[in-house]
Biopython code that builds the backbone (N, CA, C, O; Angstrom):
import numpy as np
from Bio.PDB.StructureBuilder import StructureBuilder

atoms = [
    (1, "UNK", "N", (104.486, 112.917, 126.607)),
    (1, "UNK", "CA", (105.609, 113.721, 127.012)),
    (1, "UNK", "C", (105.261, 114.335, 128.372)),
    (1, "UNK", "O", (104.094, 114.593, 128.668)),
    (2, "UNK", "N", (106.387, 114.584, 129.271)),
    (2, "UNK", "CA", (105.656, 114.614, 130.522)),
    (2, "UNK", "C", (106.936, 115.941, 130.838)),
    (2, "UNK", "O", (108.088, 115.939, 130.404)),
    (3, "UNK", "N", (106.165, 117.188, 131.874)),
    (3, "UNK", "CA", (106.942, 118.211, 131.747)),
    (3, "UNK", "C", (106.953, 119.401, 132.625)),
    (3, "UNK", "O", (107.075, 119.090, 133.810)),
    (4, "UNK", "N", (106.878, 120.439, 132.441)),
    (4, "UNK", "CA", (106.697, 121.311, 133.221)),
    (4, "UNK", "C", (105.640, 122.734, 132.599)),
    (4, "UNK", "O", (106.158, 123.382, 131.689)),
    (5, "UNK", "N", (104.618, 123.061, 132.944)),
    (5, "UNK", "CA", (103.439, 124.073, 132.230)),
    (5, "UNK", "C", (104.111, 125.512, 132.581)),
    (5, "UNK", "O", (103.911, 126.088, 133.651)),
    (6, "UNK", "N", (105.106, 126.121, 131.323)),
    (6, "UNK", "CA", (105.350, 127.129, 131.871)),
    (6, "UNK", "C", (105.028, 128.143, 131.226)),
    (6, "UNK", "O", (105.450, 129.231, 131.617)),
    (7, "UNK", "N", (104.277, 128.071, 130.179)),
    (7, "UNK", "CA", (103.209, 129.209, 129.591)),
    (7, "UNK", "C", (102.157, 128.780, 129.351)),
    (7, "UNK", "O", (102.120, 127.601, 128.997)),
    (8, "UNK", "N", (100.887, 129.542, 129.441)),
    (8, "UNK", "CA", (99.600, 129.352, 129.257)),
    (8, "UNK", "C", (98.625, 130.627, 129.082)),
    (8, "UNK", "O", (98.111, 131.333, 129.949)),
    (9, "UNK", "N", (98.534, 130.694, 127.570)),
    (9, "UNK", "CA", (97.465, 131.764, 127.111)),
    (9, "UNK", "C", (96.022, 131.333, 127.626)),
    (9, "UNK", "O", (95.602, 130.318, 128.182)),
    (10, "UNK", "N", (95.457, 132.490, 127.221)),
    (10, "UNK", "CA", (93.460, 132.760, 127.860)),
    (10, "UNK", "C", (93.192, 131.649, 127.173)),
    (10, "UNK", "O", (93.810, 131.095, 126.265)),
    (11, "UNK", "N", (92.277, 131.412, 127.672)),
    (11, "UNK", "CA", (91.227, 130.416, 126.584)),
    (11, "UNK", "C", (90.847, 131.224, 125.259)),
    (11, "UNK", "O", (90.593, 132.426, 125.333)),
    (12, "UNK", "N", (90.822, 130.666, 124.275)),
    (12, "UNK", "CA", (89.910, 131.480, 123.300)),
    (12, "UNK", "C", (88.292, 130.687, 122.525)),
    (12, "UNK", "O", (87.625, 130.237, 123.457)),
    (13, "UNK", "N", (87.793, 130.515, 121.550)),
    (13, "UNK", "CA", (87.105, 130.049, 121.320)),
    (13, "UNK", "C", (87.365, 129.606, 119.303)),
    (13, "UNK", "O", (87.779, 130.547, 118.626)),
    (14, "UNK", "N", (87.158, 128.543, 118.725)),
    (14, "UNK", "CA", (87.220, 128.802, 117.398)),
    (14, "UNK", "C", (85.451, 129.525, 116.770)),
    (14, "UNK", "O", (84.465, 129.645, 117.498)),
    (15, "UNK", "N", (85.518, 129.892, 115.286)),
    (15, "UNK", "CA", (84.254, 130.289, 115.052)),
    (15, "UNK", "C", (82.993, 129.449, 115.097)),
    (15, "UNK", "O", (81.902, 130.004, 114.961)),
    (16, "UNK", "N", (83.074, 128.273, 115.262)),
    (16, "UNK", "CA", (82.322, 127.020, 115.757)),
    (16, "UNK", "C", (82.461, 127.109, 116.946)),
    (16, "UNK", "O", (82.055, 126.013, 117.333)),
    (17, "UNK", "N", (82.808, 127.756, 117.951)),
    (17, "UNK", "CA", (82.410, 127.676, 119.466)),
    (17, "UNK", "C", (82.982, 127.089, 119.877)),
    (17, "UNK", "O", (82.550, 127.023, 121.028)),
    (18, "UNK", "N", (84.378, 126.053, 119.747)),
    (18, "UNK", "CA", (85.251, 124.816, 120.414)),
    (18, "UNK", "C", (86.369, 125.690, 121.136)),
    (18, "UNK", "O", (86.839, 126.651, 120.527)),
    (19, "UNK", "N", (86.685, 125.464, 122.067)),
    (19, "UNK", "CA", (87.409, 125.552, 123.383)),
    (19, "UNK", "C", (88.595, 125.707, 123.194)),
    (19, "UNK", "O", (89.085, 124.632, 123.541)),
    (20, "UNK", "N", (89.658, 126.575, 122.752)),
    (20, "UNK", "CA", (90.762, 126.256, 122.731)),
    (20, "UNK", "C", (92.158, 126.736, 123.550)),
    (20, "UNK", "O", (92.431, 127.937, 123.554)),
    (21, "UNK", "N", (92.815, 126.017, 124.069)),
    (21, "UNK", "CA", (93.937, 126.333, 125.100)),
    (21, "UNK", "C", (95.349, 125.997, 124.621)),
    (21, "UNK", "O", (95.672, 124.878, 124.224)),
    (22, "UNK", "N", (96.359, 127.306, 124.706)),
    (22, "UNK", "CA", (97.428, 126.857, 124.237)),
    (22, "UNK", "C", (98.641, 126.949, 125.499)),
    (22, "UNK", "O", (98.366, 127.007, 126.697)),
    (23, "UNK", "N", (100.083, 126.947, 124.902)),
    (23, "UNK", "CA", (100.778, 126.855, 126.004)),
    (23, "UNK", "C", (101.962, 126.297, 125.823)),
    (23, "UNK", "O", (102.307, 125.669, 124.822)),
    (24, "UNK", "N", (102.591, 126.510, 126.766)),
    (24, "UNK", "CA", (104.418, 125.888, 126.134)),
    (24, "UNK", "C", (104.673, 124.420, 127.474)),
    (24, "UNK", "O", (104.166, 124.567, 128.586)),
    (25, "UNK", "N", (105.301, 123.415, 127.216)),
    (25, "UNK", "CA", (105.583, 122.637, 127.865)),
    (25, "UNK", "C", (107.157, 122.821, 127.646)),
    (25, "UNK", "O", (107.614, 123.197, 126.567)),
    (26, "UNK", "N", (108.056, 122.484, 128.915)),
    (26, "UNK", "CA", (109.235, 122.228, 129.682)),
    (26, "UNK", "C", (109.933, 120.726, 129.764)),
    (26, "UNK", "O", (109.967, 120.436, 130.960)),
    (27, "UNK", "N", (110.408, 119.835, 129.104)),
    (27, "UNK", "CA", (110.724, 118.559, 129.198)),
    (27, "UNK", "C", (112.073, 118.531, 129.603)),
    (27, "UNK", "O", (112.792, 119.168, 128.833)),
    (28, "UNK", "N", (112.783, 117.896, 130.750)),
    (28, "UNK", "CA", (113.987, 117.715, 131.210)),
    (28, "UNK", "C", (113.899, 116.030, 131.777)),
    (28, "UNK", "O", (113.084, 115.721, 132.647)),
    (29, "UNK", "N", (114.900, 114.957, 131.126)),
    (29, "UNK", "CA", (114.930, 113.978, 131.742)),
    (29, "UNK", "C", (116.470, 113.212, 131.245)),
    (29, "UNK", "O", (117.128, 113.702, 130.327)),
    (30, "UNK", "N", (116.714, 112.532, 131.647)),
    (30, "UNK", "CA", (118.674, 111.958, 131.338)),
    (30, "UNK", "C", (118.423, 110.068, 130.463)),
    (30, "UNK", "O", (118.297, 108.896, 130.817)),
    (31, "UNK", "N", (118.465, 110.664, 129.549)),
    (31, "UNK", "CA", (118.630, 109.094, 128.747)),
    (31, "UNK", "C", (119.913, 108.607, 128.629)),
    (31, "UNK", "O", (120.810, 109.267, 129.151)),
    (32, "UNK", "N", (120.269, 107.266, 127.866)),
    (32, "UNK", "CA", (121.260, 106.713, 127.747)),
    (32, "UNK", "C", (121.862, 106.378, 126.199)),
    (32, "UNK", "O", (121.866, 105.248, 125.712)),
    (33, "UNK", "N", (122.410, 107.696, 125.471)),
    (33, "UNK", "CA", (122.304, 107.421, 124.153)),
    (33, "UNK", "C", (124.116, 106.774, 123.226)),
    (33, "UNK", "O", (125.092, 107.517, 123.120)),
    (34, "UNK", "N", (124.097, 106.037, 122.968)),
    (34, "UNK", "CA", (125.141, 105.511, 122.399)),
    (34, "UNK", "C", (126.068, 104.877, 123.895)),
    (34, "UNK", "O", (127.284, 104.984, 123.742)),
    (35, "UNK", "N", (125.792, 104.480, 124.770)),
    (35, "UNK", "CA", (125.982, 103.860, 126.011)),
    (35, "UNK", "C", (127.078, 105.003, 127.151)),
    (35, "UNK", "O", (128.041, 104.811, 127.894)),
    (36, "UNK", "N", (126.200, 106.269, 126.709)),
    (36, "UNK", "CA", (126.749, 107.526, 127.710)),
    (36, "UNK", "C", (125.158, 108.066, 128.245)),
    (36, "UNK", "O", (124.140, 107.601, 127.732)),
    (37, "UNK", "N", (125.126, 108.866, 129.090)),
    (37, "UNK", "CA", (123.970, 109.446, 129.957)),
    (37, "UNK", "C", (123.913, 110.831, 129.256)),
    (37, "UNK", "O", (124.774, 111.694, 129.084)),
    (38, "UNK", "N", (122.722, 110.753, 128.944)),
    (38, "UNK", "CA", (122.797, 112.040, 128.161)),
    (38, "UNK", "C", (121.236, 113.036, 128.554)),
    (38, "UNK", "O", (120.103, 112.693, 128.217)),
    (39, "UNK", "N", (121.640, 114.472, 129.441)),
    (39, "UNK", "CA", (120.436, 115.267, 129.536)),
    (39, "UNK", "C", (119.710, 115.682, 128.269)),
    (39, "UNK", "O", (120.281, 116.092, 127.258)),
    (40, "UNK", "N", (118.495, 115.549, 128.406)),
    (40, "UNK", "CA", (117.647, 115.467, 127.477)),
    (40, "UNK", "C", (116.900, 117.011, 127.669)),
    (40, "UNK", "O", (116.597, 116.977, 128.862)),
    (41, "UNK", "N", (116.568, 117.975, 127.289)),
    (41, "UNK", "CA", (115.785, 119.558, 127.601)),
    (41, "UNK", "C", (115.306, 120.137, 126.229)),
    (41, "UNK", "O", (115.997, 120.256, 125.217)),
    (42, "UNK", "N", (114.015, 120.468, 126.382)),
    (42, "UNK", "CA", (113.644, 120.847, 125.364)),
    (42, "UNK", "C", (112.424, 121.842, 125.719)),
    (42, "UNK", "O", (112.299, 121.825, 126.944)),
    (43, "UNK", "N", (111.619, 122.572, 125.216)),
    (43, "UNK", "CA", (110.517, 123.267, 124.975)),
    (43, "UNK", "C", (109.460, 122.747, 123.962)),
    (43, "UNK", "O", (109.761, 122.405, 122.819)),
    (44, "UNK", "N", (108.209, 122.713, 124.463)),
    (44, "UNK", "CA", (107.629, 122.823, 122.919)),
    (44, "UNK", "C", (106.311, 123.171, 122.985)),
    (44, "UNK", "O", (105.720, 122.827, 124.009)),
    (45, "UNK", "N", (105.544, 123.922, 121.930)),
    (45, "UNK", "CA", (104.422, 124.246, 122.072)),
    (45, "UNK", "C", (102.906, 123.045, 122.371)),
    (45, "UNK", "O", (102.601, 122.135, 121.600)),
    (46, "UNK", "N", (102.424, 123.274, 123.226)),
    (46, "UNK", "CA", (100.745, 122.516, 123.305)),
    (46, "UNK", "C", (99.797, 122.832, 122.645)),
    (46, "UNK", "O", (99.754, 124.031, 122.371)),
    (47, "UNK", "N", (99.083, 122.281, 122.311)),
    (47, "UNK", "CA", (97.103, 123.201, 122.116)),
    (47, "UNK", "C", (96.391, 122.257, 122.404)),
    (47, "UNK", "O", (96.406, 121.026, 122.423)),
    (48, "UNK", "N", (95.938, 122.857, 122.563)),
    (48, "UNK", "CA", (93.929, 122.025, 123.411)),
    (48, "UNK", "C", (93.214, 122.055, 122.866)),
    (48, "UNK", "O", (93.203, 123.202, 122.418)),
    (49, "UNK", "N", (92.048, 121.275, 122.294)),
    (49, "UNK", "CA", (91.168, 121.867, 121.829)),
    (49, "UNK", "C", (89.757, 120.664, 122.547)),
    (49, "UNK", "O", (90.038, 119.466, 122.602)),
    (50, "UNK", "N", (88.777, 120.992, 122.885)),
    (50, "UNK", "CA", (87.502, 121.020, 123.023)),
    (50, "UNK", "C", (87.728, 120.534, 125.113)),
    (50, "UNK", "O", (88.314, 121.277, 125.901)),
    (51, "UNK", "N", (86.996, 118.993, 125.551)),
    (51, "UNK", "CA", (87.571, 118.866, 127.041)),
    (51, "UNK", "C", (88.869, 119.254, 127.064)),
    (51, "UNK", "O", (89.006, 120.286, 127.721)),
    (52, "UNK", "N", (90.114, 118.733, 126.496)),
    (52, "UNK", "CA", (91.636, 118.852, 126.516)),
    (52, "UNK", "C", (91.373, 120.494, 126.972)),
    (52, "UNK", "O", (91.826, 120.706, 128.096)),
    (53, "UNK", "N", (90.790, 121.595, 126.388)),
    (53, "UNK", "CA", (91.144, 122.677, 126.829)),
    (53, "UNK", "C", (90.908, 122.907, 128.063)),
    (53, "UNK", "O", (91.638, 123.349, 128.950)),
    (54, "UNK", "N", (89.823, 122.573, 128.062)),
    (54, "UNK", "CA", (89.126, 122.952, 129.947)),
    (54, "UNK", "C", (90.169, 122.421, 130.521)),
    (54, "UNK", "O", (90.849, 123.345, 130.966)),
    (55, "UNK", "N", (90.711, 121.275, 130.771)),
    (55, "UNK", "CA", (92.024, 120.706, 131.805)),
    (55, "UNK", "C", (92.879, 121.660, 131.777)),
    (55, "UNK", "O", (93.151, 122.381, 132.737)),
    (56, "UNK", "N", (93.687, 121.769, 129.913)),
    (56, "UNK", "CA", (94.637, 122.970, 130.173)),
    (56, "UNK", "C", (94.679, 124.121, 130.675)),
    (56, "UNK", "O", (95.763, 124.648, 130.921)),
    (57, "UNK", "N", (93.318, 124.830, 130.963)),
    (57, "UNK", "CA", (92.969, 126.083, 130.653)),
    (57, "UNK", "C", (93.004, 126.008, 132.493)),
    (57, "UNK", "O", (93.240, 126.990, 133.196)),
    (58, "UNK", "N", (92.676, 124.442, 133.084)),
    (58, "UNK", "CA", (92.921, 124.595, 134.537)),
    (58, "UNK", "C", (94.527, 124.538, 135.781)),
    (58, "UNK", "O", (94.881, 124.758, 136.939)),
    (59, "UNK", "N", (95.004, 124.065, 134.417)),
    (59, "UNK", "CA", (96.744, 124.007, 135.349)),
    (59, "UNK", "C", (97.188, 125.283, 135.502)),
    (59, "UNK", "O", (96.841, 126.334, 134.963)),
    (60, "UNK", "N", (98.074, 125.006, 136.384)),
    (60, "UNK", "CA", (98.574, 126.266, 137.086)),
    (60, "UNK", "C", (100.453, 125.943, 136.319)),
    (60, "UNK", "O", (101.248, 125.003, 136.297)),
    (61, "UNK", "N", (100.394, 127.635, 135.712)),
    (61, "UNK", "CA", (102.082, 127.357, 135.197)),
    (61, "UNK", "C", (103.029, 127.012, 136.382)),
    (61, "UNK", "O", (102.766, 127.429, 137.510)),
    (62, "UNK", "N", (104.062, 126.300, 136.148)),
    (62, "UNK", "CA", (105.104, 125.788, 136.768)),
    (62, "UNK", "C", (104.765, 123.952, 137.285)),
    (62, "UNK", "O", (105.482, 123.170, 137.908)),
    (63, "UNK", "N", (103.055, 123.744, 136.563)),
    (63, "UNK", "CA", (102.616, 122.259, 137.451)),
    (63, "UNK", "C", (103.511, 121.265, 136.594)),
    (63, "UNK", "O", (104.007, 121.427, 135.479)),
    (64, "UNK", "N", (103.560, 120.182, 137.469)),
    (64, "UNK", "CA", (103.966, 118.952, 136.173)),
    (64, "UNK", "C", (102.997, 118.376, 135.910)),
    (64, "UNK", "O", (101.986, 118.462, 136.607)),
    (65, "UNK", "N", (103.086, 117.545, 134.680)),
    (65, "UNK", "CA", (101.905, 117.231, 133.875)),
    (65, "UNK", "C", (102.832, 115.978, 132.801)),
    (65, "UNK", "O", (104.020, 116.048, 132.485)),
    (66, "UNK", "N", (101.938, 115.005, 132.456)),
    (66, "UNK", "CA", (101.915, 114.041, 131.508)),
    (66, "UNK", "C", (101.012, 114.686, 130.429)),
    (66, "UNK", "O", (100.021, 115.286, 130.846)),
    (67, "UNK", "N", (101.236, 114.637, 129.057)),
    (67, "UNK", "CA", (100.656, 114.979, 128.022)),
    (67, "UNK", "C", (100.535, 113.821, 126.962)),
    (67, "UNK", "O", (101.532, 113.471, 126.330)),
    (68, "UNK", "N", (99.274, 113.212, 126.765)),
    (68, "UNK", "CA", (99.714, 112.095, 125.961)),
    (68, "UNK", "C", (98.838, 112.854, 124.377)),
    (68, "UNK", "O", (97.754, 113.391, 124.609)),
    (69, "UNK", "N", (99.232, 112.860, 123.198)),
    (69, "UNK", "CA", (98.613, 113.582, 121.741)),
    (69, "UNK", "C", (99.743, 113.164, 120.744)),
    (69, "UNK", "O", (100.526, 112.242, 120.518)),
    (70, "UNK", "N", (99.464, 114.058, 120.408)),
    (70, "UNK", "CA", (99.973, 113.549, 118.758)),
    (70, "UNK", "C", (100.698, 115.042, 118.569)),
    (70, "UNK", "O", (100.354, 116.134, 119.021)),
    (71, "UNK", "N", (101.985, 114.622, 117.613)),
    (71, "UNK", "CA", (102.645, 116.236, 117.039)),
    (71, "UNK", "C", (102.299, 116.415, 115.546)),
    (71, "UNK", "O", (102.213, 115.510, 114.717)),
    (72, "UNK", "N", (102.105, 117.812, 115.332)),
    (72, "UNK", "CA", (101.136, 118.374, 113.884)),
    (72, "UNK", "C", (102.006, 119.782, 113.804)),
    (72, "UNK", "O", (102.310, 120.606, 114.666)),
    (73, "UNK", "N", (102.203, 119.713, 112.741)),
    (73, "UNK", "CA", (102.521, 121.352, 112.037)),
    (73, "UNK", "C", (101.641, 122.355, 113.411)),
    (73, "UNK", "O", (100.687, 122.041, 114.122)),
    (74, "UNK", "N", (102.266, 123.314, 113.365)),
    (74, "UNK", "CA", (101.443, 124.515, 113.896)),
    (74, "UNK", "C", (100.192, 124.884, 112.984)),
    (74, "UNK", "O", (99.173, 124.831, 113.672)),
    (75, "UNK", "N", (99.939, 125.225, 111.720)),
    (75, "UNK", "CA", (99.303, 125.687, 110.571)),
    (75, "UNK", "C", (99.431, 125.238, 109.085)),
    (75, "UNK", "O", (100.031, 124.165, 109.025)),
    (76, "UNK", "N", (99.171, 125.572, 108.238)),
    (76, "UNK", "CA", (99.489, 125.533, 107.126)),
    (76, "UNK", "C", (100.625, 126.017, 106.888)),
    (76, "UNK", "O", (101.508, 125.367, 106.329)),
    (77, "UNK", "N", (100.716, 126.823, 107.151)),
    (77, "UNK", "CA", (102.132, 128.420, 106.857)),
    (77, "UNK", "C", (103.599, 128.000, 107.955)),
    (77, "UNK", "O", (104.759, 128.356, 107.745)),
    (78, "UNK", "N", (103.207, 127.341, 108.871)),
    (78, "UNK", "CA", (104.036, 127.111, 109.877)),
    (78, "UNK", "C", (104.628, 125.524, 109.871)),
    (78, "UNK", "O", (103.759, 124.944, 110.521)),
    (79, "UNK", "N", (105.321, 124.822, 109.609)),
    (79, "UNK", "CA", (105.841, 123.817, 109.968)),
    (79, "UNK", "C", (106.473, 123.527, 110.987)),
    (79, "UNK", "O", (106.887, 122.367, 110.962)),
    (80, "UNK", "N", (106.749, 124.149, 111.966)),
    (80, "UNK", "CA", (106.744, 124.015, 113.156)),
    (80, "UNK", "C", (105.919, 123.496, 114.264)),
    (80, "UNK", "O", (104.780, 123.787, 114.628)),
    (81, "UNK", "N", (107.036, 122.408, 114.831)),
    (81, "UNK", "CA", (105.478, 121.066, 115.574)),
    (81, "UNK", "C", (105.218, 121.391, 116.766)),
    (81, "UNK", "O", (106.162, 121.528, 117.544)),
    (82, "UNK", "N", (103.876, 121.598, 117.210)),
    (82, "UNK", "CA", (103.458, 121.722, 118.539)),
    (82, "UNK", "C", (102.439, 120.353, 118.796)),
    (82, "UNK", "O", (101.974, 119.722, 117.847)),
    (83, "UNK", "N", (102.213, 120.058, 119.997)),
    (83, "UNK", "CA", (101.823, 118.671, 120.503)),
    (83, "UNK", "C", (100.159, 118.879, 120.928)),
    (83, "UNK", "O", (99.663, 119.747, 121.646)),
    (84, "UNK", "N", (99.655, 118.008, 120.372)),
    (84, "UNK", "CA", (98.494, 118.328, 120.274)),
    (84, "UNK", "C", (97.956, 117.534, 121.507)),
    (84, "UNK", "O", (98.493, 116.457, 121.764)),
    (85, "UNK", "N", (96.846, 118.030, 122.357)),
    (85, "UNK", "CA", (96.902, 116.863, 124.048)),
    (85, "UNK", "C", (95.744, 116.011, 123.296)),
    (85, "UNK", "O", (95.301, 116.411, 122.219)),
    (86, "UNK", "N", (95.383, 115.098, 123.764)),
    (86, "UNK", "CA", (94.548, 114.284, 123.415)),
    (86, "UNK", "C", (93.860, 113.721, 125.297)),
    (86, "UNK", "O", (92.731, 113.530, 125.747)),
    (87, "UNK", "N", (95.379, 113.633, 125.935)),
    (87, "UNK", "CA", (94.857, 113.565, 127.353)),
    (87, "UNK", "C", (96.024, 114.116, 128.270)),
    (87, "UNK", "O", (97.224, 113.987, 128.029)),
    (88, "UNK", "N", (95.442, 114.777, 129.406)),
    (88, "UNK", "CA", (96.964, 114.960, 130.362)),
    (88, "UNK", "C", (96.319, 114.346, 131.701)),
    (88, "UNK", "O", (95.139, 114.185, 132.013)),
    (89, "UNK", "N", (97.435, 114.081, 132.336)),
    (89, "UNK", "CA", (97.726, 113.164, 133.516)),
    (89, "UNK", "C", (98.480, 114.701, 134.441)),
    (89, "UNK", "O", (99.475, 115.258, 133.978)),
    (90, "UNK", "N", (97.928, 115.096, 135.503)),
    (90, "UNK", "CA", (98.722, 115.958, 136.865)),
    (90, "UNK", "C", (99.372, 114.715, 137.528)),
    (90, "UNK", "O", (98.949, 113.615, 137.881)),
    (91, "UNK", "N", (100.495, 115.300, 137.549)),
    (91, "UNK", "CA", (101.102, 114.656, 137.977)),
    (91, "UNK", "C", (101.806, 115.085, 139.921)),
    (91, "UNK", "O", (102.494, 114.529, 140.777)),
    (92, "UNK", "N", (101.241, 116.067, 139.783)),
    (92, "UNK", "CA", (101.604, 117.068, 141.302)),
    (92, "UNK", "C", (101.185, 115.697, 142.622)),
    (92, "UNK", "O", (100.161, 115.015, 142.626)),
    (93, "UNK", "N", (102.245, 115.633, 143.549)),
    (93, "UNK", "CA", (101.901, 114.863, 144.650)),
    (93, "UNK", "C", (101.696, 113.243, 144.093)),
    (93, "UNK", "O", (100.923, 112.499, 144.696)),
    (94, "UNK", "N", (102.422, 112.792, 142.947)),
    (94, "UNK", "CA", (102.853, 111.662, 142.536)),
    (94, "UNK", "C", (104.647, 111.612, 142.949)),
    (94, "UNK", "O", (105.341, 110.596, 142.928)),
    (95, "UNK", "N", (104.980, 112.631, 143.212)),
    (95, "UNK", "CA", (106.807, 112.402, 143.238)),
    (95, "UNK", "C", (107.240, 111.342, 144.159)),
    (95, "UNK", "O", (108.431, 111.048, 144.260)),
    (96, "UNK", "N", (106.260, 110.722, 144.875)),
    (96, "UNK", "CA", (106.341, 109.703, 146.545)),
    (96, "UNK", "C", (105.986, 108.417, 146.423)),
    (96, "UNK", "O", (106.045, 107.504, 147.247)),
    (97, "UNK", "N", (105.564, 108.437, 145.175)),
    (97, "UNK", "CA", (104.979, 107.357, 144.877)),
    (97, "UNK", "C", (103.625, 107.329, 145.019)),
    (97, "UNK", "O", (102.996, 106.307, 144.746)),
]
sb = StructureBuilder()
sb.init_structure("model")
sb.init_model(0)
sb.init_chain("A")
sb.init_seg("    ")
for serial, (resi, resn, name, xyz) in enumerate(atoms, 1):
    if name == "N":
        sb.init_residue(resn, " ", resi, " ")
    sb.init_atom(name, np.array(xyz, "f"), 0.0, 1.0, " ", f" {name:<3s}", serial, name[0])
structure = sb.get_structure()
C-alpha cells in the first residue's frame, strides 16, 4: 500500500527489547470499479517492529512511502486492522521517473 506518513509516535521498545514504531498511513488513488472511475481514500494504522521500525521511526510525516506487510487485528481485544510493514520503499524524488 503506498501513501502518505501522516502520524508517527516515539519509538518504544517491547519487554524483550524489539524496536517498535507505529503510525497512521494516508492512501489516495482513482480505480476503475464496475467500468466508472472511482476515488479511492482511506487511513489506516502501521506498526513496525524490529529493522521495519528503525526505517519508520526515520520518515518524516507528510513523506510518501510504499509499505509492503501483511494486515492483523490490532490486539486480541481489538479487531481492528492495522498493516503490519514487513518492508517500505521512500518513495520521495521518484514522482519524475
Amino acid at each position: 500500500m503506498s501513501g502518505v506518513l501522516i502520524e508517527r509516535k516515539a519509538l518504544r521498545y517491547t519487554p524483550a527489547g524489539v524496536p517498535v514504531s507505529e503510525g497512521r498511513l494516508r492512501h489516495e488513488s482513482e480505480l476503475t470499479e464496475a467500468g466508472k472511475p472511482r476515488l479511492v481514500e482511506c487511513e489506516i494504522g502501521v506498526i513496525a517492529l524490529g529493522d521495519s521500525a528503525q526505517w519508520l521511526q526515520s520518515a518524516a510525516a507528510g513523506g510518501r512511502m510504499k509499505i509492503i506487510g501483511f494486515l492483523a487485528s490490532r490486539s486480541r481485544n481489538s479487531r481492528q486492522p492495522v498493516l503490519h510493514v514487513e518492508r517500505i520503499e521512500f518513495l520521495e524524488g521518484n514522482e519524475n521517473g
